[in-house]
N, C-alpha and C positions, 0 to 999 in steps of 0.2 A: 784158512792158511794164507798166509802175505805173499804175494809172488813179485809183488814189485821189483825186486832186487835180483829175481833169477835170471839167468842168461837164455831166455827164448827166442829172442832177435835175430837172426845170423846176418853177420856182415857181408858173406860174399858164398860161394858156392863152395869154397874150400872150408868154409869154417862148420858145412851139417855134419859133416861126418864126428868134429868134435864137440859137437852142440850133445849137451845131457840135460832131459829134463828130472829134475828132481822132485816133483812131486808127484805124490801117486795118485791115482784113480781108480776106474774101472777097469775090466783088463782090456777091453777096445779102446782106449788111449793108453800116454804111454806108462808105462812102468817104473817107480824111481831106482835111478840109478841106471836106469837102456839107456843105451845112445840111440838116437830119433836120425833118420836119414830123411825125416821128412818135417820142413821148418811148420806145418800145417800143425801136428801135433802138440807142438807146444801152445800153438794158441789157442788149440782146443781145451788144453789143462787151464789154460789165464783165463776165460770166459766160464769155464763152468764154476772155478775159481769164487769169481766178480757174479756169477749168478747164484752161487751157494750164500757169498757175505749180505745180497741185497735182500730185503723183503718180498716174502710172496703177493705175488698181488691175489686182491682177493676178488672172487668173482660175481661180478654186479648185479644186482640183483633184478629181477622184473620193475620192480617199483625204480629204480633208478633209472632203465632204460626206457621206461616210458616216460619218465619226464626229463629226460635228455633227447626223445625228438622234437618237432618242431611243435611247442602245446599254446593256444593261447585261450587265457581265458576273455571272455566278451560279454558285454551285456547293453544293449538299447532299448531305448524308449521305456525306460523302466520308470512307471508309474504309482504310486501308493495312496491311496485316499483312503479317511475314516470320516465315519460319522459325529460330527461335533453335538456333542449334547446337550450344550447350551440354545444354538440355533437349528438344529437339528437339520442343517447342512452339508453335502459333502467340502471336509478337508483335504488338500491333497499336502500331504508330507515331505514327497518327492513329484518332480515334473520332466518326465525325458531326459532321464541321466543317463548316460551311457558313459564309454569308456572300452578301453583294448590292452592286455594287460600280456605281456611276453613273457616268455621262456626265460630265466632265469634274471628277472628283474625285480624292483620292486617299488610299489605302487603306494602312493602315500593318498588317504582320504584326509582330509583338513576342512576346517570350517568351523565360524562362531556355533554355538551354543543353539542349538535349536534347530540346526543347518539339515538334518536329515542324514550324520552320519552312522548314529547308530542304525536306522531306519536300514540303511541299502545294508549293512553291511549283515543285518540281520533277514534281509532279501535271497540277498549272493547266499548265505547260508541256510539258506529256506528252512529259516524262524522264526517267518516276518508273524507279530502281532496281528489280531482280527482286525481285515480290512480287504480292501479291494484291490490288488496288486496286477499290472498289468505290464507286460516288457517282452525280453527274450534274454537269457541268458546262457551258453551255452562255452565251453569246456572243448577244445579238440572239435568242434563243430559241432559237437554232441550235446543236445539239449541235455543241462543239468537237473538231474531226477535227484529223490533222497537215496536210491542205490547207486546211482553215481557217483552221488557225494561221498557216500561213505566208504565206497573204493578207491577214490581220488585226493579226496581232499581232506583236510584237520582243521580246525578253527580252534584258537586258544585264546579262550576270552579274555574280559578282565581283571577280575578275578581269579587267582590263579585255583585252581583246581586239581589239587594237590592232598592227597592220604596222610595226615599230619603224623602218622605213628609208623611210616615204613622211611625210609630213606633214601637217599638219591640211586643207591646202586640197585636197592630194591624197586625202586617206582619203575625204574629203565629194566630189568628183568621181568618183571611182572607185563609188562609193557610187551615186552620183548617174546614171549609166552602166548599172549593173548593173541596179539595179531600173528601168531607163527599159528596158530591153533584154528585161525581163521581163512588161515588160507595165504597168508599174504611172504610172500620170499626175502625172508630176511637174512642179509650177510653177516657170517660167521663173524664171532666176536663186535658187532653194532654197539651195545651199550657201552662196553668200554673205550668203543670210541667216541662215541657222543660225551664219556666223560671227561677226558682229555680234552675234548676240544672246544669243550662247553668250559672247562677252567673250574669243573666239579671233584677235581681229583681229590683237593684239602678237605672238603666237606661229604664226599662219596659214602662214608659211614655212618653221617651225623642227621637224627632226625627230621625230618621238613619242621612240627613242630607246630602247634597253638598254644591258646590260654592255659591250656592244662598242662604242656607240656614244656619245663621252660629250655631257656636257648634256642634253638632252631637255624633255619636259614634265613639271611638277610632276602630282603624286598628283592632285589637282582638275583641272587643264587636264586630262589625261587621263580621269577620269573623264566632265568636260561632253561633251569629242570623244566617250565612248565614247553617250551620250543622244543628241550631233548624230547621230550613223549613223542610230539609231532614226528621229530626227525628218525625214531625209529620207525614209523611207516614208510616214509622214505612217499610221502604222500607229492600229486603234481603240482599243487597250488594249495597254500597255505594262507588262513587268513587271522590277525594278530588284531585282536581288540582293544584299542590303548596299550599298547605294549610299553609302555614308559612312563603307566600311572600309578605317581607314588616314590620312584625313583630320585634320586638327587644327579645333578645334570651330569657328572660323573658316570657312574652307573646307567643315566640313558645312552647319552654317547655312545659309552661301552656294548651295549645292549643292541642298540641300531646297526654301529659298524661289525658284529658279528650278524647279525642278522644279514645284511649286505652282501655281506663274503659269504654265507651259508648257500643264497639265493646264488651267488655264483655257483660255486664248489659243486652241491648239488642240483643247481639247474630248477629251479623252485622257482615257481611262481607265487611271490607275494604282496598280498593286498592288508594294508596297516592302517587302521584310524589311529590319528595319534593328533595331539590338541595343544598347540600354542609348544613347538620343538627348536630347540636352539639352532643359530647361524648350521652349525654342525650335524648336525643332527637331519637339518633341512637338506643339505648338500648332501647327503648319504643316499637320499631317496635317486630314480630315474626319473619316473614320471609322478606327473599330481595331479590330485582331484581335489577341484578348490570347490567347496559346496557353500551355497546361501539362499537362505528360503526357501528349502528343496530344489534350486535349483543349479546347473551349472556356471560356475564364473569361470572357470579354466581349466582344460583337461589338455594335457600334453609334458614333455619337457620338464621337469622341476629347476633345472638351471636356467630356463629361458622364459618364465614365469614372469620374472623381473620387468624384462624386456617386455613381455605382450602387454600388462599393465602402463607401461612407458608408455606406446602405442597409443593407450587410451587416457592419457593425458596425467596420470597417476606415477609419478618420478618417485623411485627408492631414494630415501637420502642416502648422504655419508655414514658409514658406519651402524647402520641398521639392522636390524636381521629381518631378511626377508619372510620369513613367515609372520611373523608376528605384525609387517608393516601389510601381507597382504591379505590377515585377519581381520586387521583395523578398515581398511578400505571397504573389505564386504559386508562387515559387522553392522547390518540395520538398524539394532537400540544403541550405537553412539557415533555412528555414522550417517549423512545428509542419507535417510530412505530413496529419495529421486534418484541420488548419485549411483546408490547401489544397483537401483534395477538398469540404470544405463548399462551399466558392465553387463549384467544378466541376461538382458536384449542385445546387449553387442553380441554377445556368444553365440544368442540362440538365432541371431538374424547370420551368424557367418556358420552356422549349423543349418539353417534351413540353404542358403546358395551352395552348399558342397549337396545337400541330395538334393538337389535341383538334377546334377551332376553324376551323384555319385550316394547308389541307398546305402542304408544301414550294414546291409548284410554284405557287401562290396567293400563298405572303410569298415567293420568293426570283428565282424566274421569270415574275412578274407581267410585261404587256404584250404578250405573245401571241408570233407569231413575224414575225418581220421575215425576206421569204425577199427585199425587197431589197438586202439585204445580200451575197447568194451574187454578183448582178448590179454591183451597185456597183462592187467592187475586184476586177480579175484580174489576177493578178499570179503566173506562171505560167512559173518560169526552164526553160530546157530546153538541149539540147547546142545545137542551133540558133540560137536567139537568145542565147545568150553566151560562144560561144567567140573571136568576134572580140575586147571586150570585157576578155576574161579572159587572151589571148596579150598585149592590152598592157600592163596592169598586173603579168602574173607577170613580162614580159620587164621594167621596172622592176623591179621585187625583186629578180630574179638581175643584175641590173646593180649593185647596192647591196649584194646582200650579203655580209656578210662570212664568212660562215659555210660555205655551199656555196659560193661561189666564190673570195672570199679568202683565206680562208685553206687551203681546198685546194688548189689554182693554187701556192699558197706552199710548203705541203710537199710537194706532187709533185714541183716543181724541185728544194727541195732535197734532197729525199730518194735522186730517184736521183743529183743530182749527188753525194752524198755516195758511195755505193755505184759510180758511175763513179771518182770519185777515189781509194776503195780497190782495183777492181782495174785502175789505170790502167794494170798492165802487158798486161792481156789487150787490147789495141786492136792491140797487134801476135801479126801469126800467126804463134804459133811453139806449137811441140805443146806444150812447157809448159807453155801459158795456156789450154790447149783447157776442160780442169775446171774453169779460171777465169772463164772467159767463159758456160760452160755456169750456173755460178751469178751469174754476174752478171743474164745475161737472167731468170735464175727471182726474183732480190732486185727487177730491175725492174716487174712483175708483181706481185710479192706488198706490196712496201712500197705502191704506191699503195691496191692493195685492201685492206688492213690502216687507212689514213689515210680512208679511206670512211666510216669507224665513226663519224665528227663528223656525218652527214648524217642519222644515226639521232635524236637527240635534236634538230635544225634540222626535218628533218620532222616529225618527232612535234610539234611546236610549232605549225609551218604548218598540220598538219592541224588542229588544236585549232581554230587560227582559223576555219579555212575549214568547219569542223562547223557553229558556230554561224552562219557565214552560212548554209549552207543551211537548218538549221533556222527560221532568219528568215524565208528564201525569197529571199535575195538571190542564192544562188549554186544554179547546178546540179551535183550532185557527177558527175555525167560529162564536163560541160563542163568544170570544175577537171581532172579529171583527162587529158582530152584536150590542154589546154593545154598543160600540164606536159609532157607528152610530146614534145607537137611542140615543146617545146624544150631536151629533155634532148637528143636526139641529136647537134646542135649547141654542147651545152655539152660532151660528153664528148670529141668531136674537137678543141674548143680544150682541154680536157686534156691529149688526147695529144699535141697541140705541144709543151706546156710539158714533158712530160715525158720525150717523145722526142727533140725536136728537140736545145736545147743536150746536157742530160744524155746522151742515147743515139747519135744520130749526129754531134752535134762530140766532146765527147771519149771516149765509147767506141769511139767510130768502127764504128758499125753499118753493114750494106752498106747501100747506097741507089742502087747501078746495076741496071741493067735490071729497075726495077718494084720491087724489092727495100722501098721507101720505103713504097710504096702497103701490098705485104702487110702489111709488120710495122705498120702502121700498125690497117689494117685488123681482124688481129686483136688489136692492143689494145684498141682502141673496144670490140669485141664483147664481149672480159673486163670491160671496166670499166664496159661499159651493164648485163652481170649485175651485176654486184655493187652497181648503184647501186638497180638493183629489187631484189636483195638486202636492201639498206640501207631502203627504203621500204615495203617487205613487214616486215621488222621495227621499223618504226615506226610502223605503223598497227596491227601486231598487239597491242598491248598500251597503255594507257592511258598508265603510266609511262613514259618514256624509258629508266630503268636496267636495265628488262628487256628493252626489246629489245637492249640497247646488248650484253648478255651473251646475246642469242639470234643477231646478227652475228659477236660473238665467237668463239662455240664452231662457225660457220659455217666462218670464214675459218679458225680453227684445224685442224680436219679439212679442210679442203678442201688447207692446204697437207700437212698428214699424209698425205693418200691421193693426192697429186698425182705418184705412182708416182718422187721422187727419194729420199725417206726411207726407204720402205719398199715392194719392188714387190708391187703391187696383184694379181697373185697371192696374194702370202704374205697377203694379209688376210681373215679371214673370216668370212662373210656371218652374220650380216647388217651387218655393220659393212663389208664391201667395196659397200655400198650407195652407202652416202655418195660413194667416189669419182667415179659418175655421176653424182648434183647438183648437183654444184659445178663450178666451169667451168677452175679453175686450171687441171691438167694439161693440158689441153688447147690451152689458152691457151699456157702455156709450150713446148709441144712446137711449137708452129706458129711460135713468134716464135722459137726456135734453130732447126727447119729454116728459116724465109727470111733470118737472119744469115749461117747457116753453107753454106747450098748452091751460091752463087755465089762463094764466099772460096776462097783456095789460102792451103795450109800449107807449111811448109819442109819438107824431103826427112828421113826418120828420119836417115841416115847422115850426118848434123849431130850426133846424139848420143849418149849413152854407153850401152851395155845397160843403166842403170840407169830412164834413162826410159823412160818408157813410149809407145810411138808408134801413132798413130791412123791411119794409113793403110794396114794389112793387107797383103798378100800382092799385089798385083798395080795397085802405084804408078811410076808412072815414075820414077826418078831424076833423069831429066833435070828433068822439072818440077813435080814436086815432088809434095804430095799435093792433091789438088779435095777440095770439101766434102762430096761425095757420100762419100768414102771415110771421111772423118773421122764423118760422122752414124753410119755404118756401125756403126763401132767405139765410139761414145761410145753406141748400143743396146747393145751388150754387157756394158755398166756399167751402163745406162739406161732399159730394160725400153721403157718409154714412149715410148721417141726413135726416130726412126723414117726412115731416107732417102727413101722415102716421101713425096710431095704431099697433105697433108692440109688444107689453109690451108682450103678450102669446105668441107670437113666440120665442121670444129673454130669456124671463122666462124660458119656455122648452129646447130651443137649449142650453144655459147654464149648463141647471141641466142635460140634457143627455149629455154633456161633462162630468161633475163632477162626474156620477154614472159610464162612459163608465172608467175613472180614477181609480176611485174606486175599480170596478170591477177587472182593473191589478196588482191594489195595493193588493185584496184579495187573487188573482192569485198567485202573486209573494211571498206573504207573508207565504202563505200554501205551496210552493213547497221548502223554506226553513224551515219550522219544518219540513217535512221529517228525515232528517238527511239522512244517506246512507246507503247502503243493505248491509247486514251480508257477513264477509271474504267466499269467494267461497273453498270449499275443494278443496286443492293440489291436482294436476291430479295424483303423485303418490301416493297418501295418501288410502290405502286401503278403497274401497268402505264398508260404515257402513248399517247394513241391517235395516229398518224402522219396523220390526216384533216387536223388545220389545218395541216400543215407541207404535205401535196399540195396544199390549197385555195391554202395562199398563192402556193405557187409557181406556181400551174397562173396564176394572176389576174397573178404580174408577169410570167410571160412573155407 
């Protein structure tokens, strides 16, 4: 209601008694239409007024208030050396890089090509590659651990890492979901602000989007989404890997100066590799870290950058942009190499006279130790708290995707409808078709496992994403991985629909009386749950996609070689008769031709000429004809592996403990990469730091 206009004011002491406030409230103010002897009243009615029309503010969350006290992040003497394998020498990558990164600032790393920015920045993140890593880095005083990190910090690589089939409101809810489920205090209504303010409103419904899916979001719209995720953590220090790679100078610009105001607004600490950034772009940073040869050329100031380089005899021209002029300067392969290590020794000789003065832990880790920081933010994912969570967003994905489920779903149908229509004479039993049928069931079995191989480079992708959640702290990689589970089992039997159902029991016309349905069903699921752990054990084992893609390969290729129809699994030998135990095919096949064939009746031999061949032995009725008992009989005698025989729970079990023992290495493998790597070791000369104020502090906030 507008009160602007009402007469609340009083002029003088005669005019309360005619003073009326007309707006009503509660009945402890006044009443519309009382006359108010007391001028208090009315402005009690215009303030509740002006606090009913304004916004509620909302209330801040933990993760806000901890990185609105006073946080810095720091790092010295940070050191990186590998073994060169040419000269089997130590390399050092990086050489005593340090640096001091504030509360709501932001921190640009720069430097030619080679300079060691990926190197720190995958340090700071402790993801540094095998090597020998030696420094201090610490957060709030507080050496940075991988649970530190994952409490505190977000890293949003280069790539952006992004669910191409869910969309921006959905990635920020999901988001929003996970880290609430972890523990972490998120203010009410977060994502819809992150999407107003990220400029995600117009595209808020519209897919992220790949190869498969067309349209999507532009290079920048994806990029901002990939900062909202961060920004629903509401995390202390954020660190942005090329964040402006790929972009047109537009779109970075754009990209930097909300980044800037973010690092205001929320009080963020952020540290940016970003590579050869316009006049503008360069201006937006605070501070900068100018890297060459792993080593440091300037760390301070980004505006005064200019100026220290002038110092040492190196003048900006007219109308240049400073980055790019003070890329050129430290750039060793096209600039004088002499020239450049002058700069690099100027740094490190005006770095050694300040700790002459003044050590490490005085200029770079001043402010003591904040142990309310450990207290502040817990945010703590586990199997417990996010499996519920995590079963509904993967069951979104596998509802979307086109990858693992559409397009396999597509070539199961038609792959065996294809191989049912080449041997569509085998649907009737006649001894003829008995060899026919015998490879039909084995092409049913093997084509789907063979079309599995697409799930190798789909996973390998998923996991990629879901790495980096965890190492955020958004996801727990048991909870991921238990999810998944409990809904592979259910994806793989609606495979066998598609793949049995038309193609194998309509026009093959596979048995499906008395149970007959169930078994062969049964053990298809069992072959095809292996070989999808199959398929996911070679896509977590290897970084690349291409190598697992040829490590499922060379799988399913032996497994159909030793699957005892090519070559029997006697004549193979060891250790290459190995293989035929790991793999599940034979087996698979042998159970899905006895439950086709055991219940089936064949024609009587004396329907045909000595020159066929007849599968029903010596002691077949004529009258009626041969059972399938008799035919299994004789197609072992060609078939080593075929068996008359009941093996359907053997072969079900051996399958499925192939598929979980898979499973198991894929969960293995999968967890020993969220890891990431252990915190830089302090420099052996690096003065021993005493752990007394970090016990005080903590011992005073608990």
């Amino acid at each position: 209601m507008d009160l602007a206009g009402l007469p609340c004011i009083a002029q003088s002491d005669d005019e309360l008694s005619e003073l009326s406030c007309v707006a009503g409230f509660d009945d402890d103010v006044c009443i519309a239409g009382r006359e108010s002897t007391d001028i208090d009243c009315c402005f009690e009615d215009r303030r509740r007024a002006e606090a009913a029309k304004a916004p509620a503010k909302r209330r801040p969350s933990q993760q806000r208030l901890a990185s609105s006290a006073s946080r810095v992040l720091a790092f010295s003497r940070l050191t990186f050396s590998v073994a060169d394998r040419r000269t089997r020498r130590e390399r050092r990558l990086l050489d005593d890089v340090g640096a001091r990164c504030d509360r709501a600032t932001t921190t640009a790393v720069m430097g030619p090509s080679g300079s060691g920015k990926t190197t720190l920045i995958s340090l700071l993140t402790l993801r540094a590659p095998r090597g020998r890593a030696t420094g201090r880095v610490t957060l709030g005083g507080l050496a940075l651990t991988q649970r530190r990190f994952r409490r505190l910090c977000f890293v949003v690589n280069q790539d952006d890492e992004l669910w191409p089939t869910l969309t921006p409101r959905e990635q920020l809810r999901h988001a929003t979901q996970l880290f609430a489920a972890a523990g972490a205090d998120i203010e009410p209504g977060r994502a819809e602000e992150i999407i107003d303010r990220l400029g995600l409103a117009s595209c808020a419904d519209t897919f992220v989007g790949h190869a498969l899916v067309p349209g999507g979001l532009s290079g920048g719209q994806k990029r901002r989404l990939s900062i909202g995720v961060a920004l629903v953590k509401q995390p202390v220090a954020a660190f942005l890997d090329e964040p402006t790679s790929g972009l047109d100078a537009a779109a970075s610009l754009h990209t930097m100066a909300f980044v800037r105001s973010l690092a205001k607004d929320e009080h963020l600490i952020v540290v940016a590799t970003i590579h050869q950034p316009s006049t503008k772009v360069f201006l937006d940073f605070d501070t900068l870290l100018l890297l060459s040869e792993g080593r440091v050329a300037y760390s301070g100031a980004a505006s005064s950058a200019a100026a220290a380089f002038e110092g040492l005899g190196h003048v900006l021209p007219p109308l240049t942009n400073p980055a790019d002029f003070l890329l050129d300067v430290v750039n060793s392969d096209f600039s004088d190499a002499g020239v450049v290590r002058e700069i690099l020794d100027a740094y490190a000789a005006a770095r050694e006279r300040r700790r002459a003065t003044v050590d490490d832990d005085a200029h770079f880790h001043s402010g003591g130790v904040d142990a309310g920081l450990e207290t502040a933010v817990v945010i703590e994912p586990t199997m417990g708290n996010q499996v519920v969570p995590l079963l509904r967003r993967h069951a979104t994905l596998l509802a979307r995707d086109l990858v693992l489920v559409g397009v396999r779903a597509t070539c199961f149908f038609f792959g065996n409808l294809y191989f049912a229509t080449v041997y569509i004479k085998s649907r009737e039993r006649h001894q003829t078709q008995v060899a026919n049928r015998v490879w039909l069931l084995i092409w049913m079995n093997a084509v789907p496992a063979c079309l599995t191989l697409v799930i190798v480079v789909a996973i390998n992708m998923e996991t990629r994403m879901v790495k980096s959640e965890a190492r955020n702290g958004m996801v727990s990689p048991a909870a991921y991985l238990l999810a998944r589970a409990a809904l592979q089992v259910p994806l793989v039997a609606g495979f066998c629909l598609v793949a049995l159902g038309v193609p194998g029991f309509a026009v093959a016309n596979f048995t499906a009386k008395d149970g007959a349905f169930f078994t062969t069903c049964a053990i298809w699921c069992a072959g095809q749950f292996c070989w999808d752990c199959y398929g996911t054990a070679c896509a977590v084992a290897f970084d690349h996609p291409l190598l697992g893609t040829a490590l499922y390969m060379f799988a399913w290729f032996s497994s159909f070689l030793y699957a005892g129809f090519i070559i029997p699994i006697e004549d193979v030998k060891w250790p290459l008769r190995a293989l035929a135990y790991v793999f599940p095919m034979g087996r698979s096949i042998r159970s899905m031709i006895w439950s086709d064939f055991i219940r089936a009746r064949y024609d009587a031999c004396d329907n045909y000429s000595s020159s066929h061949y007849c599968y029903c032995g010596d002691d077949w009725d004529p009258a009626a004809g041969c059972d399938g008992k008799h035919v299994l009989r004789d197609i072992g005698i060609i078939y080593r592996s075929i068996s008359a025989r009941d093996k359907i729970a053997e072969d079900v079990a051996y399958c499925a403990g192939l598929g979980f023992l898979a499973g198991a290495y894929a969960c293995v493998a999968f967890y020993r990469s969220t890891r990431g790597s252990a915190a830089p070791r302090p420099p052996s000369d690096a003065p021993a730091r005493s752990r007394a104020p970090l016990a005080a502090a903590l011992k005073h906030t608990s």
